[in-house]
C-alpha positions in Angstrom: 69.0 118.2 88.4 72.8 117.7 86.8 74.7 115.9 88.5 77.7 119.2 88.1 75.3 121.2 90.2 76.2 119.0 93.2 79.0 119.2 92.8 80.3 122.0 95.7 83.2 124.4 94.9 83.7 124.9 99.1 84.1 121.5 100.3 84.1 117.9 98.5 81.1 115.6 98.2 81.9 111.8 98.3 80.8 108.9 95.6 78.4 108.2 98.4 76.6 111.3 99.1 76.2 111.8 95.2 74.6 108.6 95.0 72.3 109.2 97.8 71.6 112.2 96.5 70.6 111.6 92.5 69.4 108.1 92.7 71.9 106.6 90.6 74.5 103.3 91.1 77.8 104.3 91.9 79.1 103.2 88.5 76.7 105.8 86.8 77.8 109.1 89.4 81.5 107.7 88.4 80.3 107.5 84.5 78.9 110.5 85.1 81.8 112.7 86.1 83.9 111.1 84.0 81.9 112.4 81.2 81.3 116.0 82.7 85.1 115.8 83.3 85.7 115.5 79.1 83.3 117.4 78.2 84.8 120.9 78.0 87.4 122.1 79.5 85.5 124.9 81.7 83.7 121.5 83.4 86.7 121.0 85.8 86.1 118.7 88.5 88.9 117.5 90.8 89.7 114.7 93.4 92.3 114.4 95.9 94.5 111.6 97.8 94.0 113.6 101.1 90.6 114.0 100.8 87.8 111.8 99.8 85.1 113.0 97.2 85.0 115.6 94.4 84.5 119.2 94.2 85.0 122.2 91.8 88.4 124.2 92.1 87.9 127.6 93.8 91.6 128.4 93.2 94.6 127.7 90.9 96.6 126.3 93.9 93.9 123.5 93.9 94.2 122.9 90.5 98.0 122.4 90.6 97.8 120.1 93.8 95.5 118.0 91.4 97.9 118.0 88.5 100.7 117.2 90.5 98.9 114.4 91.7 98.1 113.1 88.6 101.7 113.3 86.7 102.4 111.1 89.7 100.2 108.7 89.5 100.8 108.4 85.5 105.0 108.4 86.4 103.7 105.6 88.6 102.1 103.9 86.3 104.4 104.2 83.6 107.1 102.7 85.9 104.7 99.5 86.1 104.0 99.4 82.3 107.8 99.1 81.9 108.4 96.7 83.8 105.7 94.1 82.6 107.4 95.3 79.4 110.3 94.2 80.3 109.3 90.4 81.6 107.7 89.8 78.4 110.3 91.4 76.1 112.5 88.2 78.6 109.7 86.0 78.6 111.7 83.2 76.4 115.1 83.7 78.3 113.7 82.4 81.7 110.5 81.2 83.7 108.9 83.6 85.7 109.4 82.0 88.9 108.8 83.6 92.0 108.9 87.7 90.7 109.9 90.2 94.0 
């Protein structure tokens, strides 16, 4: 069985209950979507901060709730980038100290 045809479109199925239910580690199932998830672009498979797991998107709503997410956490991210940029692009001006 592929691992995309446990995963629901109704309701999400957790890291956990994939593992349970295909044998593999955790870090396969997660090597395993991850691959699913770039292999063509009808393969979509989403996650969500409110809820725990994965599922298939039943509607565009879902979609752009997990797209919103994402831009955030890359906006996020980018804002940390920048500033570790920034303490090395200083690194010869002053000692690191105690950083807040």
């Amino acid at each position: 069985m592929n691992i995309i045809d446990l995963i629901p479109f109704d309701h999400y199925i957790t890291r956990d209950e994939l593992v349970s239910a295909t044998g593999l580690t955790d870090r396969a199932v997660r090597k395993a979507i991850s691959a699913l998830r770039k292999k063509s672009p009808e393969t979509v498979i989403i996650s969500s901060s409110d809820c725990k797991g994965y599922k298939r998107p039943s509607t565009y709503a879902e979609i752009e709730k997990c797209l919103n997410e994402s831009k955030k956490k890359v906006r996020e991210e980018y804002a940390k980038q920048r500033q570790l940029m920034i303490l090395l692009q200083n690194k010869d001006q002053k000692g690191l100290g105690v950083i807040v």
